[in-house]
PyMOL Python script that loads the backbone (N, CA, C, O; Angstrom):
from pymol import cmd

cmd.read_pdbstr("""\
ATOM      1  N   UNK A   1     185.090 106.956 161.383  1.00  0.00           N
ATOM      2  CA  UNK A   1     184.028 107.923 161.288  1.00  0.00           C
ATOM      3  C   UNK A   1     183.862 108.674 162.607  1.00  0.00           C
ATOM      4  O   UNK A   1     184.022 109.894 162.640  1.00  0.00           O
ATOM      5  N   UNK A   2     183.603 108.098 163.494  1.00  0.00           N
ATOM      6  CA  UNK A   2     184.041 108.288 165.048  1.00  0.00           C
ATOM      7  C   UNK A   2     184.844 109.493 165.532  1.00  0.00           C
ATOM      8  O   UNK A   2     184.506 110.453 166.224  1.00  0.00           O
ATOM      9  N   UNK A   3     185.977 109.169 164.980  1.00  0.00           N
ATOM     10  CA  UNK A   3     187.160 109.781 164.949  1.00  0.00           C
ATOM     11  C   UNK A   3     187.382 111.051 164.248  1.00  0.00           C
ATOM     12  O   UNK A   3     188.218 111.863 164.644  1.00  0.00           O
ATOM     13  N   UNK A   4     186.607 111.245 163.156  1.00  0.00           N
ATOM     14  CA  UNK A   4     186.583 112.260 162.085  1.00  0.00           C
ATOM     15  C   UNK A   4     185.156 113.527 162.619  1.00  0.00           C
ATOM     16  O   UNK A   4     184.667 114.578 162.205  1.00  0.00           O
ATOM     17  N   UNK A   5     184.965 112.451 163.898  1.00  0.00           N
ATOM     18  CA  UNK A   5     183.125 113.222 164.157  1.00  0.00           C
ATOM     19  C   UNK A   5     182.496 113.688 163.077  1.00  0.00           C
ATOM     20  O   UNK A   5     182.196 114.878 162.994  1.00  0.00           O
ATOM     21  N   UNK A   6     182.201 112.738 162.049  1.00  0.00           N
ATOM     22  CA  UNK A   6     180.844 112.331 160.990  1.00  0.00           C
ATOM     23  C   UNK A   6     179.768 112.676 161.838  1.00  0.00           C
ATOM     24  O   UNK A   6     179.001 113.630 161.710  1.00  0.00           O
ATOM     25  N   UNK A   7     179.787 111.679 162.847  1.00  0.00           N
ATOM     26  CA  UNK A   7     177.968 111.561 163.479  1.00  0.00           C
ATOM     27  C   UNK A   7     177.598 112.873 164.044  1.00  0.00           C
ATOM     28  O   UNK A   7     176.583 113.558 163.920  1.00  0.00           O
ATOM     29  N   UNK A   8     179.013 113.081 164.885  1.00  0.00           N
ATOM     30  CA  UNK A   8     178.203 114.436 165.619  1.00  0.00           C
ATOM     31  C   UNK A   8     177.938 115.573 164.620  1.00  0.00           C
ATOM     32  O   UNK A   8     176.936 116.281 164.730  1.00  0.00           O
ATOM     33  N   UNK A   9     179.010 115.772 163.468  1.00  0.00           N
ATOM     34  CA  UNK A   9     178.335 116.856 162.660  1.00  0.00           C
ATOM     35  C   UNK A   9     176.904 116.426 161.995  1.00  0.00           C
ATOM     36  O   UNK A   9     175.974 117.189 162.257  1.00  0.00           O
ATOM     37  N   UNK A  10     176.677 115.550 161.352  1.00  0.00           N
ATOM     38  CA  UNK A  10     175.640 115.121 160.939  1.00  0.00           C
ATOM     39  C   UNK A  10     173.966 114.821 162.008  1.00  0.00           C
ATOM     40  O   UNK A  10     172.863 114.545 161.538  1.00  0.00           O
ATOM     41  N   UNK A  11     174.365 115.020 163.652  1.00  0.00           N
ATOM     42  CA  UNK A  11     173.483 115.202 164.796  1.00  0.00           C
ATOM     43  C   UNK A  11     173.487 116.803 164.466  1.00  0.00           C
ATOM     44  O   UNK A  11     172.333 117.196 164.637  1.00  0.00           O
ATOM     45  N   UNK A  12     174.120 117.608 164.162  1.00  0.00           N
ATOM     46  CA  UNK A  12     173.334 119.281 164.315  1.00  0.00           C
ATOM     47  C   UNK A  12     172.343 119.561 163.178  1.00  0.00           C
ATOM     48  O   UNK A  12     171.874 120.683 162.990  1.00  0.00           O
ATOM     49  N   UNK A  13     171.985 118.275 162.279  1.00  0.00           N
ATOM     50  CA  UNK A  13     171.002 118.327 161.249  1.00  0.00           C
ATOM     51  C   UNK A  13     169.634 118.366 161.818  1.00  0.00           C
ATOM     52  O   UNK A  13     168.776 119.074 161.291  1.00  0.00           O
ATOM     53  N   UNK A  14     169.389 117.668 162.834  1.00  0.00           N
ATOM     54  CA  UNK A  14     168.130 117.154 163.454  1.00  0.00           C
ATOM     55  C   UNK A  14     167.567 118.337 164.239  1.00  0.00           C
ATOM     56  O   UNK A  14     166.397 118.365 163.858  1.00  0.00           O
ATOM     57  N   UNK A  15     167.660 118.912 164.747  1.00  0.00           N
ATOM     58  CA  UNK A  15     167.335 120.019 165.264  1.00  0.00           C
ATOM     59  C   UNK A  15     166.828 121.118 164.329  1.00  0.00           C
ATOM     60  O   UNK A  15     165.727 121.625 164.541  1.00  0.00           O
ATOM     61  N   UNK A  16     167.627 121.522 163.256  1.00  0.00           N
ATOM     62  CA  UNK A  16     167.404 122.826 162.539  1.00  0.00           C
ATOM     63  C   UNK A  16     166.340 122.123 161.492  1.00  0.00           C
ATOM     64  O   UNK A  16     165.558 122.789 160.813  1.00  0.00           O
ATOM     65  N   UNK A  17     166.442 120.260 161.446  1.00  0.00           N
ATOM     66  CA  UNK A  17     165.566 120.163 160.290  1.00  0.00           C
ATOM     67  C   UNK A  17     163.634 119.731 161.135  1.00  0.00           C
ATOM     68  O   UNK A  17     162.572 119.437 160.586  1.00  0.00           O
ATOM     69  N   UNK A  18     164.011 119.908 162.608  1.00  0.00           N
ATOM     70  CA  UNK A  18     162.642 119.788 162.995  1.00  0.00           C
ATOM     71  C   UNK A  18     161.974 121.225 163.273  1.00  0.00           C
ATOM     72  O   UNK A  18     160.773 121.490 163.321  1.00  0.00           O
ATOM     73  N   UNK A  19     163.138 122.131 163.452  1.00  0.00           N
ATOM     74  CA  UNK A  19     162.632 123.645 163.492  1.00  0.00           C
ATOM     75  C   UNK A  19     162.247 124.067 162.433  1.00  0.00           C
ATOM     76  O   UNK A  19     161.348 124.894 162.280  1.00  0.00           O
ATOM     77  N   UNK A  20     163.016 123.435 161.422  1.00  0.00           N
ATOM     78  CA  UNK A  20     162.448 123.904 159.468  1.00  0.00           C
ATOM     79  C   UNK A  20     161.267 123.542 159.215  1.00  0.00           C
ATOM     80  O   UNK A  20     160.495 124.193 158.511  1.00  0.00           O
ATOM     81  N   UNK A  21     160.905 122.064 159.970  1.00  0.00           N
ATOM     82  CA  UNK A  21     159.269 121.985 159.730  1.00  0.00           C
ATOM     83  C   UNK A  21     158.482 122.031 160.355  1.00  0.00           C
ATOM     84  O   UNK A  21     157.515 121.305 160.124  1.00  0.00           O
ATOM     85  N   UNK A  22     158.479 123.085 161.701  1.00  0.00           N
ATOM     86  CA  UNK A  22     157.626 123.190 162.524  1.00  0.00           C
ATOM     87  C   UNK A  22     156.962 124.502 162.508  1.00  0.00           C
ATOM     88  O   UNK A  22     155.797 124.797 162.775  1.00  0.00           O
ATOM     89  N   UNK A  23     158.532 125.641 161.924  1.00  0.00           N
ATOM     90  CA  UNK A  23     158.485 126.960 162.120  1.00  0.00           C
ATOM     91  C   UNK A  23     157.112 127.176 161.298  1.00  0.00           C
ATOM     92  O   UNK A  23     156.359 128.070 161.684  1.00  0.00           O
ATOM     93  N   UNK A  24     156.706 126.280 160.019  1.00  0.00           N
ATOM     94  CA  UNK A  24     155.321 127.293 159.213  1.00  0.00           C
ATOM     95  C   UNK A  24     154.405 127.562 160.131  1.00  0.00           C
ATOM     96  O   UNK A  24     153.822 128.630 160.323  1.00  0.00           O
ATOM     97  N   UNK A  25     154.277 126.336 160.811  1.00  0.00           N
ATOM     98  CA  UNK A  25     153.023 126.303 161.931  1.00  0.00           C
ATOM     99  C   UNK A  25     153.013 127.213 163.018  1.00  0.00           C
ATOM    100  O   UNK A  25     152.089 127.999 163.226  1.00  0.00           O
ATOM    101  N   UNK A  26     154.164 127.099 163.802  1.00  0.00           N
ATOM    102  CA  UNK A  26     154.339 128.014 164.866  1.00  0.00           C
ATOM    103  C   UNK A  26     154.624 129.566 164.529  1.00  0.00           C
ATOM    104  O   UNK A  26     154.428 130.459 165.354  1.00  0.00           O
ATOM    105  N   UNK A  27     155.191 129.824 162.998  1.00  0.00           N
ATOM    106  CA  UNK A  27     155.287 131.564 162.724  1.00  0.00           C
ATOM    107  C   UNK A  27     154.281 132.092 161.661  1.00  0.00           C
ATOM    108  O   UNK A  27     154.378 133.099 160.959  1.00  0.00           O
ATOM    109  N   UNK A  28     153.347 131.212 161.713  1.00  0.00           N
ATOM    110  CA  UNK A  28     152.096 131.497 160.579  1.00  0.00           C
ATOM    111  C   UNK A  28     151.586 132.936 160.413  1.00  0.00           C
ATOM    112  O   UNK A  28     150.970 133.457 159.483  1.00  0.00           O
ATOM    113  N   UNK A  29     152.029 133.434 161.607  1.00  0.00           N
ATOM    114  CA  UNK A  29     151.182 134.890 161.630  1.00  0.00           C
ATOM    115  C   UNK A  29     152.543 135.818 161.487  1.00  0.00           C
ATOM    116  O   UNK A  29     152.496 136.924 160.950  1.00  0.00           O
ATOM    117  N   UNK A  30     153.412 135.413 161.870  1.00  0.00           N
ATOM    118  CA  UNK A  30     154.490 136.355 161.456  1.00  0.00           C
ATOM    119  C   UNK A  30     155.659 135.830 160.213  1.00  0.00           C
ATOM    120  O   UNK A  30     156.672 135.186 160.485  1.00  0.00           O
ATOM    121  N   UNK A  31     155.309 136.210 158.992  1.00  0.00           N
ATOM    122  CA  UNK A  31     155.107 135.871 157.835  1.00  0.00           C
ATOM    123  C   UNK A  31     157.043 136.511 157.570  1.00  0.00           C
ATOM    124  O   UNK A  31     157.888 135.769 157.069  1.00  0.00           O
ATOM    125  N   UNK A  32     157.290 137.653 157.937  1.00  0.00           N
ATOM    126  CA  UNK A  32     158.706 138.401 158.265  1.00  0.00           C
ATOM    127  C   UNK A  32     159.747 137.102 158.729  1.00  0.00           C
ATOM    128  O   UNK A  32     160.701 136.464 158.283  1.00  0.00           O
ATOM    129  N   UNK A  33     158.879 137.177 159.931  1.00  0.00           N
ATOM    130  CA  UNK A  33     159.866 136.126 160.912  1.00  0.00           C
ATOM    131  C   UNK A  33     160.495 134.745 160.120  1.00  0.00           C
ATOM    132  O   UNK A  33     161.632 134.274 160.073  1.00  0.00           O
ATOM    133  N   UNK A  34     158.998 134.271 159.433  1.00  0.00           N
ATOM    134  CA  UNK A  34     158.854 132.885 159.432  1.00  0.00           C
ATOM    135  C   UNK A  34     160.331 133.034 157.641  1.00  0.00           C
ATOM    136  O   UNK A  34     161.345 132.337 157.606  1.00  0.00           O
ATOM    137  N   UNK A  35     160.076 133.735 156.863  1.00  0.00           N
ATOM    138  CA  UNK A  35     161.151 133.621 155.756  1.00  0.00           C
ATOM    139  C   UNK A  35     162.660 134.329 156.001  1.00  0.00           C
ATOM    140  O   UNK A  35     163.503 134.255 155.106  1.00  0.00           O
ATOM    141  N   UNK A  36     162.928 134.971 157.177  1.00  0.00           N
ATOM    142  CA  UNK A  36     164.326 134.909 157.915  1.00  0.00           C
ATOM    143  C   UNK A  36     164.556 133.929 158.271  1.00  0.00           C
ATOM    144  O   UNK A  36     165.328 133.366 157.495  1.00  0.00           O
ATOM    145  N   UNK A  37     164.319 133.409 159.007  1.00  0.00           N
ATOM    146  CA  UNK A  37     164.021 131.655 160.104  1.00  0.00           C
ATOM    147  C   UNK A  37     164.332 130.555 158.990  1.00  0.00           C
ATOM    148  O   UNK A  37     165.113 129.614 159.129  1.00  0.00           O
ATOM    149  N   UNK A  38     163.602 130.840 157.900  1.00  0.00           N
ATOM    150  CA  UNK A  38     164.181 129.578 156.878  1.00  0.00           C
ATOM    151  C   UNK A  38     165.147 129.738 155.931  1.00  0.00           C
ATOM    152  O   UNK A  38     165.436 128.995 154.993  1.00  0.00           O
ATOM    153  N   UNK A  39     165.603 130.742 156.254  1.00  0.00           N
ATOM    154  CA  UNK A  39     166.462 131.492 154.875  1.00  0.00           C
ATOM    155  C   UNK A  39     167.553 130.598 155.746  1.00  0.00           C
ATOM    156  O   UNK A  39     168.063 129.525 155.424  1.00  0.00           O
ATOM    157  N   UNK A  40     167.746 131.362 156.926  1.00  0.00           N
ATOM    158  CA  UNK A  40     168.593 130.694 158.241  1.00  0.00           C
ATOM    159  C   UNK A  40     168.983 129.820 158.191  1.00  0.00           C
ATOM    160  O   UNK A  40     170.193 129.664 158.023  1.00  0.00           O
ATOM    161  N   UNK A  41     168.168 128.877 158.310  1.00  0.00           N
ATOM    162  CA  UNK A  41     168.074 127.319 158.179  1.00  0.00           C
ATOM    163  C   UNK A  41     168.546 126.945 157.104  1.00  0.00           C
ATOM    164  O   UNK A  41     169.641 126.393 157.203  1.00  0.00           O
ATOM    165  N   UNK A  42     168.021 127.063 155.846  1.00  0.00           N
ATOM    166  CA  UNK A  42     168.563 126.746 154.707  1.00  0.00           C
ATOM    167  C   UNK A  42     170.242 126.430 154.393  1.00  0.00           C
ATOM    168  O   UNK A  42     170.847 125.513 153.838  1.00  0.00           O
ATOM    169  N   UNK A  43     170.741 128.058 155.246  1.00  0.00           N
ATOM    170  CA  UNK A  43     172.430 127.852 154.704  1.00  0.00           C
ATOM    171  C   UNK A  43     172.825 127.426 156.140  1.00  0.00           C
ATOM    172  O   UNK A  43     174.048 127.370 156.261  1.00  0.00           O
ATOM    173  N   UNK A  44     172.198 127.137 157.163  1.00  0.00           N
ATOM    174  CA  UNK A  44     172.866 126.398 157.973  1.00  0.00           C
ATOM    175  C   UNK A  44     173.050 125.202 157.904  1.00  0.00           C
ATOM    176  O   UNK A  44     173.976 124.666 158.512  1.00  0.00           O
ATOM    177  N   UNK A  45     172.182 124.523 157.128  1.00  0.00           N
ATOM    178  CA  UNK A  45     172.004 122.950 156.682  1.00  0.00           C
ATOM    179  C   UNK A  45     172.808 122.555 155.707  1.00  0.00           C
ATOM    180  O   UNK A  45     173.210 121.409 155.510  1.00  0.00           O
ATOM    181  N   UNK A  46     173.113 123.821 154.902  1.00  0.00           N
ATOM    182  CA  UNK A  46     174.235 123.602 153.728  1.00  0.00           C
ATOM    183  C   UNK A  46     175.254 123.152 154.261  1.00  0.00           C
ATOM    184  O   UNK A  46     175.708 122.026 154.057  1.00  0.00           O
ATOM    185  N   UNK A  47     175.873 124.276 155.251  1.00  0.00           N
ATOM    186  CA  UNK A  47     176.750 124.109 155.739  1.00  0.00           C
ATOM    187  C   UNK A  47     177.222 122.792 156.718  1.00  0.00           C
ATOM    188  O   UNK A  47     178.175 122.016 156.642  1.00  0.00           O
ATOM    189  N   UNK A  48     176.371 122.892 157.436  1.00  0.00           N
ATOM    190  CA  UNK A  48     176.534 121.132 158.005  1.00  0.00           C
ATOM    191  C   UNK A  48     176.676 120.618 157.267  1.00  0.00           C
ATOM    192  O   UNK A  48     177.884 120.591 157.033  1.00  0.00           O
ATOM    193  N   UNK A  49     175.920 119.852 156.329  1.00  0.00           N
ATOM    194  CA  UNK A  49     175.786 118.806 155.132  1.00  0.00           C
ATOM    195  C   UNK A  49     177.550 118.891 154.421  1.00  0.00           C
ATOM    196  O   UNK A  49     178.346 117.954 154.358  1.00  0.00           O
ATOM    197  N   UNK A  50     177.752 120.245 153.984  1.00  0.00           N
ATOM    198  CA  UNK A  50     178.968 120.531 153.430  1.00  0.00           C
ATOM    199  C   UNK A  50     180.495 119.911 154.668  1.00  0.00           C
ATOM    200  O   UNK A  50     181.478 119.277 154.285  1.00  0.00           O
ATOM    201  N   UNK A  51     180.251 120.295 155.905  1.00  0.00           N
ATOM    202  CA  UNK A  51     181.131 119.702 157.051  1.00  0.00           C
ATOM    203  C   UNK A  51     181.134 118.100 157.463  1.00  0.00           C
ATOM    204  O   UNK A  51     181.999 117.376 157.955  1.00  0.00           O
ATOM    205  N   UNK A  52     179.831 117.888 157.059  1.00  0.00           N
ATOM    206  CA  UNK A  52     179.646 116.152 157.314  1.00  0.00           C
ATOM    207  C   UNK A  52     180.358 115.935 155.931  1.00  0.00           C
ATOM    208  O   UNK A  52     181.567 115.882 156.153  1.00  0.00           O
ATOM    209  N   UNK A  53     180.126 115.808 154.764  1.00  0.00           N
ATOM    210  CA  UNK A  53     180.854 115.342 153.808  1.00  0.00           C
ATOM    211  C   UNK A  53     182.230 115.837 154.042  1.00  0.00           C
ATOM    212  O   UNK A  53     182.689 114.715 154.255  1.00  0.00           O
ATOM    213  N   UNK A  54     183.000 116.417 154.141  1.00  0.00           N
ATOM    214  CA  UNK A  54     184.412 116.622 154.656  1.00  0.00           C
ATOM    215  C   UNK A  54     184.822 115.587 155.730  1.00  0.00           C
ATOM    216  O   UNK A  54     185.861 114.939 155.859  1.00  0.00           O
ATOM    217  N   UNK A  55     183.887 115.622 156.333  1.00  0.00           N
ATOM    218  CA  UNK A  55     184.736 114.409 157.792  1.00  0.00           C
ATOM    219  C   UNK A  55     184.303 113.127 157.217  1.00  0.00           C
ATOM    220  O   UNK A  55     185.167 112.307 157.529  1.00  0.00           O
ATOM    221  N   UNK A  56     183.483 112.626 156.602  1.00  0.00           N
ATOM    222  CA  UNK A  56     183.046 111.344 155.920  1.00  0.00           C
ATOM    223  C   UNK A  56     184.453 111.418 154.707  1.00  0.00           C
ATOM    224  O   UNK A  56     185.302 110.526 154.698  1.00  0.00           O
ATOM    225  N   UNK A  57     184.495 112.315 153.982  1.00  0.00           N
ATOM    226  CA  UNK A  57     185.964 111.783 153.032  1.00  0.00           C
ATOM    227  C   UNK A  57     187.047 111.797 153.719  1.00  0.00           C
ATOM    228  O   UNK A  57     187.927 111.107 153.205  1.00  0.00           O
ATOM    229  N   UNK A  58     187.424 112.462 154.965  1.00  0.00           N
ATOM    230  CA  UNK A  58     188.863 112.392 155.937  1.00  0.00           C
ATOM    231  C   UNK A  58     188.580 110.855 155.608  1.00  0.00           C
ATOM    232  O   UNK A  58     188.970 110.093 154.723  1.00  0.00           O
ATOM    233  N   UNK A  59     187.563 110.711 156.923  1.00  0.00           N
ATOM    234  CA  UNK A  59     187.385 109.242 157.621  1.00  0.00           C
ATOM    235  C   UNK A  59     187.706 107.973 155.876  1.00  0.00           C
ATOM    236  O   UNK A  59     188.531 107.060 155.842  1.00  0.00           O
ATOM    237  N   UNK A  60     187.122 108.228 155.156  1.00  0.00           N
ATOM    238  CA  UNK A  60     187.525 107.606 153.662  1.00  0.00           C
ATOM    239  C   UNK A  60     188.851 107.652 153.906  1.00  0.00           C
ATOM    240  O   UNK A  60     189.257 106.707 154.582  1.00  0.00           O
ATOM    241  N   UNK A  61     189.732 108.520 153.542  1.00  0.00           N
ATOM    242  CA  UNK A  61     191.133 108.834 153.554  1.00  0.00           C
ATOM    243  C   UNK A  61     191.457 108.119 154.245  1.00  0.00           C
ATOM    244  O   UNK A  61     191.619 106.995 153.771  1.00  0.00           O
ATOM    245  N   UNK A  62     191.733 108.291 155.668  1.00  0.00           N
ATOM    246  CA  UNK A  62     192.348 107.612 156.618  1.00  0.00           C
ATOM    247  C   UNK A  62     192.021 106.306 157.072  1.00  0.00           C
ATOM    248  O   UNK A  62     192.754 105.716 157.866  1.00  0.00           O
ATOM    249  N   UNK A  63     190.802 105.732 156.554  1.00  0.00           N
ATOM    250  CA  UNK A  63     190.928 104.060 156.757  1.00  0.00           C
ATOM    251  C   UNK A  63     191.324 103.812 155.411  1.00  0.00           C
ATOM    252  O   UNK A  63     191.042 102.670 155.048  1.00  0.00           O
ATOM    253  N   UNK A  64     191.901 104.538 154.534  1.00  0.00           N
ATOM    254  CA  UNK A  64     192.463 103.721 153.079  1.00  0.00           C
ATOM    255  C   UNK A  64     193.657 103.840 153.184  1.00  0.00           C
ATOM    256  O   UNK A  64     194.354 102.924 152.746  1.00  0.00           O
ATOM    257  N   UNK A  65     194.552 105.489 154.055  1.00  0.00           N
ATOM    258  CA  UNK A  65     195.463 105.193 154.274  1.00  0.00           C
ATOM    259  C   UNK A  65     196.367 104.105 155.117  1.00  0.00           C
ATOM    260  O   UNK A  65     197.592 104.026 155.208  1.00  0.00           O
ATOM    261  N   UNK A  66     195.282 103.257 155.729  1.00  0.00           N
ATOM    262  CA  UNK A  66     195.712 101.860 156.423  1.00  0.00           C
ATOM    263  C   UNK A  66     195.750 100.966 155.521  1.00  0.00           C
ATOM    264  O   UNK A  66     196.649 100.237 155.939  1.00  0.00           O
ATOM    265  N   UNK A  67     195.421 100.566 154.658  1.00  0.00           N
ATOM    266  CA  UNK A  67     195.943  99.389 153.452  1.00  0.00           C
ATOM    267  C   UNK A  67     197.252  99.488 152.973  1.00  0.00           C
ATOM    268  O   UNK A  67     197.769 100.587 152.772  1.00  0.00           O
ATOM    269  N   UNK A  68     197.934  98.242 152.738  1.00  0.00           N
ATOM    270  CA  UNK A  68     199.300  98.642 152.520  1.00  0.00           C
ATOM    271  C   UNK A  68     199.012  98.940 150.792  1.00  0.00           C
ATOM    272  O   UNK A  68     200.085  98.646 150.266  1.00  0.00           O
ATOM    273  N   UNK A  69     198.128  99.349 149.800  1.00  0.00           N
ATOM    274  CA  UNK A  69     198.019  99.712 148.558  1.00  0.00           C
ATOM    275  C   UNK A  69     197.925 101.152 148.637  1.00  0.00           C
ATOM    276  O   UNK A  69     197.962 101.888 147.651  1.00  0.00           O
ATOM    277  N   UNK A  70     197.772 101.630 150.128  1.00  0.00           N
ATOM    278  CA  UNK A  70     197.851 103.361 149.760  1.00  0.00           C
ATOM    279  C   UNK A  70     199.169 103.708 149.710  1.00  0.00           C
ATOM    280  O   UNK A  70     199.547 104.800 149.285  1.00  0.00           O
ATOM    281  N   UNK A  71     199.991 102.737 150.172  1.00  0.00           N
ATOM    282  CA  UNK A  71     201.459 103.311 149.511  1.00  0.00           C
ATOM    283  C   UNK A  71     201.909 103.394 148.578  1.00  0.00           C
ATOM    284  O   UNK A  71     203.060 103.830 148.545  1.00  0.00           O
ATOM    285  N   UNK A  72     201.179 102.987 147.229  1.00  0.00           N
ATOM    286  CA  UNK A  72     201.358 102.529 146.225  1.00  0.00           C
ATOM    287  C   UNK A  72     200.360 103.617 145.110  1.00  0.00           C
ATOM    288  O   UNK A  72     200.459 104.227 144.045  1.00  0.00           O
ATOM    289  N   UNK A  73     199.565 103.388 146.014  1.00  0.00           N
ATOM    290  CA  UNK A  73     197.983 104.269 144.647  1.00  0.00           C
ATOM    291  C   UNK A  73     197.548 104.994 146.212  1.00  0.00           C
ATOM    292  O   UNK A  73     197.072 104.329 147.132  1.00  0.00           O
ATOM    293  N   UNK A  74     197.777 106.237 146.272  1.00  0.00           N
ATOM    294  CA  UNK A  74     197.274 107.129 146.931  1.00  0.00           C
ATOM    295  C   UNK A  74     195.811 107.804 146.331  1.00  0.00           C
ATOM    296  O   UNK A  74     195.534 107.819 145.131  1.00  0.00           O
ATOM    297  N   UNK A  75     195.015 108.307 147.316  1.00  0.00           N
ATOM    298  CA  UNK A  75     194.295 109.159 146.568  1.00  0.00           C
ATOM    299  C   UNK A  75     193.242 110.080 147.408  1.00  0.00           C
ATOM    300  O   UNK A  75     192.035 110.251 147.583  1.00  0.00           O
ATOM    301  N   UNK A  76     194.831 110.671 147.903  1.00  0.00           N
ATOM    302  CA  UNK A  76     194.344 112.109 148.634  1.00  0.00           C
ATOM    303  C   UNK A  76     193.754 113.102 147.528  1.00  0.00           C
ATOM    304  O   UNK A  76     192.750 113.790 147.715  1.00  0.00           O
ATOM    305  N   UNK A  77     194.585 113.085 146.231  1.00  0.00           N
ATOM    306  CA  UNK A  77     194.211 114.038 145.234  1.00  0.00           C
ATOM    307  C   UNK A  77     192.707 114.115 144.565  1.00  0.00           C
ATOM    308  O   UNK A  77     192.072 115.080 144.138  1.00  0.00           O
ATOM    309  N   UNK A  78     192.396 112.733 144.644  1.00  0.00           N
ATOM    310  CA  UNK A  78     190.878 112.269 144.441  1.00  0.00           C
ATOM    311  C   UNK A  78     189.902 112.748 145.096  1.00  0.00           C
ATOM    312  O   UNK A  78     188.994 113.314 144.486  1.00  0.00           O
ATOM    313  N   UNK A  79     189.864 112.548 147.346  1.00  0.00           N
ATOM    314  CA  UNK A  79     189.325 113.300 147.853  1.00  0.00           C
ATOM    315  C   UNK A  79     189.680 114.573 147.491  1.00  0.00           C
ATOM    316  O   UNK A  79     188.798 115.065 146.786  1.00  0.00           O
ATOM    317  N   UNK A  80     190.302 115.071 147.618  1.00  0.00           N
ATOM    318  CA  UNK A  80     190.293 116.521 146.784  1.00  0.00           C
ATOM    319  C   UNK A  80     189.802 117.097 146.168  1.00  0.00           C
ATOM    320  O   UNK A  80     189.439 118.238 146.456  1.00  0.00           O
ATOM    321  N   UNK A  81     189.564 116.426 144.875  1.00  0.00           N
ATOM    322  CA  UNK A  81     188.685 116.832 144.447  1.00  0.00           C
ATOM    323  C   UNK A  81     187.390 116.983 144.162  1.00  0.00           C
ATOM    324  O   UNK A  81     186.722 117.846 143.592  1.00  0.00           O
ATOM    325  N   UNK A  82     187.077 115.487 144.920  1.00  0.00           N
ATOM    326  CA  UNK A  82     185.346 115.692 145.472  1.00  0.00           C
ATOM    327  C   UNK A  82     185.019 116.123 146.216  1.00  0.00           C
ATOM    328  O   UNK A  82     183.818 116.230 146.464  1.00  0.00           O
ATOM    329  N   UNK A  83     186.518 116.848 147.355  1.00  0.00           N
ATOM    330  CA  UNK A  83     186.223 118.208 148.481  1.00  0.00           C
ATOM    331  C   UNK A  83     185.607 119.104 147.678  1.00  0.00           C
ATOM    332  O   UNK A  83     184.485 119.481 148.014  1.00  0.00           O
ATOM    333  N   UNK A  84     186.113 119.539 146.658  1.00  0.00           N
ATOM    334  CA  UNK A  84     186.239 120.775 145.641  1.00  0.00           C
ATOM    335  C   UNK A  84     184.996 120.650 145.021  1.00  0.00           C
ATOM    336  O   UNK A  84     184.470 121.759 145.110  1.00  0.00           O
ATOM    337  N   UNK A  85     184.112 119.734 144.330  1.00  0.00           N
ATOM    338  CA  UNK A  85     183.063 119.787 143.774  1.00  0.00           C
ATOM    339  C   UNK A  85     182.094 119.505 144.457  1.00  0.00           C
ATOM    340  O   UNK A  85     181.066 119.445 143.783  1.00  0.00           O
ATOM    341  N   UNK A  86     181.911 119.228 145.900  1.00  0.00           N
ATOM    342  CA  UNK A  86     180.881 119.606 147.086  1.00  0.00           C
ATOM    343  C   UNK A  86     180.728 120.794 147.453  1.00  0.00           C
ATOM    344  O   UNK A  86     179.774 121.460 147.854  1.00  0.00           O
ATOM    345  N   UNK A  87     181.833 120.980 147.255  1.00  0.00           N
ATOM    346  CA  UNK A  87     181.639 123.338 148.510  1.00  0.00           C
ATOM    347  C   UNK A  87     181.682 123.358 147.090  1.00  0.00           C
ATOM    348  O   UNK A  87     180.618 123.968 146.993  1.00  0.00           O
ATOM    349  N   UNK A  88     181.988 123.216 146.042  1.00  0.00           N
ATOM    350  CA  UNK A  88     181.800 124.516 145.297  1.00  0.00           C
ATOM    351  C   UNK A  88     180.058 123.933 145.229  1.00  0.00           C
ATOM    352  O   UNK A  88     179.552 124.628 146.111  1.00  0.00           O
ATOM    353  N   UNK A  89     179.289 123.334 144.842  1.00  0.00           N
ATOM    354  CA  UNK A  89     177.676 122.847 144.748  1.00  0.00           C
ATOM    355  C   UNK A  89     177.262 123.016 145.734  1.00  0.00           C
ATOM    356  O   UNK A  89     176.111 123.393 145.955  1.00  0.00           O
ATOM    357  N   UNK A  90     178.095 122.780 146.540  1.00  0.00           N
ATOM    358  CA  UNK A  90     176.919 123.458 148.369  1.00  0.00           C
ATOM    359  C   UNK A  90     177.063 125.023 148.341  1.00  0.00           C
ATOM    360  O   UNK A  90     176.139 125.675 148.827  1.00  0.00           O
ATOM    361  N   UNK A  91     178.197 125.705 147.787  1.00  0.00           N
ATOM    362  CA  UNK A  91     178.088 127.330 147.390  1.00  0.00           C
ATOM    363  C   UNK A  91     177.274 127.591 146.444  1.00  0.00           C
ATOM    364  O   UNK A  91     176.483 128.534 146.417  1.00  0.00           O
ATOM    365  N   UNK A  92     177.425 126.805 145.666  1.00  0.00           N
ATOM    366  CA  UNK A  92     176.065 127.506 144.502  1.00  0.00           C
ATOM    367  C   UNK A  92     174.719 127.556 144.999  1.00  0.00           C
ATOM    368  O   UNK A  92     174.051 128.516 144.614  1.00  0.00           O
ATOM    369  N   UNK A  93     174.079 126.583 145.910  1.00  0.00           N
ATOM    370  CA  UNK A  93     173.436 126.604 146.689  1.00  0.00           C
ATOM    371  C   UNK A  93     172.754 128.043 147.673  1.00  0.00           C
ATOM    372  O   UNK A  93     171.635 128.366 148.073  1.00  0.00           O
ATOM    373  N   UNK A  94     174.017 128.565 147.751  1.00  0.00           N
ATOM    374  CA  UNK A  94     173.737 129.717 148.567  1.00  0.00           C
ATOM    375  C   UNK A  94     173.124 130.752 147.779  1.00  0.00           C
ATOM    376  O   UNK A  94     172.808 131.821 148.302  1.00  0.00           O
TER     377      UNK A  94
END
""", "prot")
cmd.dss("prot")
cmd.show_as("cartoon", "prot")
cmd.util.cbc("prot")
cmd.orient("prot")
């Protein structure tokens, strides 16, 4: 996981998700500001979320490709396709 930097993508969550709930309070009067600012936020969080699940299925991948049964029953094609049905649901999202 380490290796795949899971944590650190999943650390740029904390920031945008304490600015997401601070901004009502602090842009209360600027009403413009305050629904740019979260629109912002919104697909930036997608997007992380969407990059942390990518390095969490590598990191899957590659400690399975250490069993001597991934020579046998692979299943890169598998992550694959739960690459494929995350971005496409984190795109619909958008």
């Amino acid at each position: 996981m380490i290796e795949k930097r899971f944590f650190s993508k999943v650390s740029y969550l904390v920031p945008a998700f304490i600015i997401y709930s601070l901004s009502p309070f602090v842009l209360k009067d600027y009403p413009f500001v305050f629904e740019g600012i979260q629109i912002f936020l919104k697909v930036y969080m997608i997007i992380v979320v969407l990059l942390a699940i990518n390095a969490f299925l590598n990191a899957i991948a590659t400690i399975y490709d250490d069993f001597t049964i991934a020579k046998s029953k692979p299943i890169k094609g598998y992550i694959q396709i739960v690459k494929y049905l995350f971005i496409s649901s984190g795109l619909s999202l958008l």
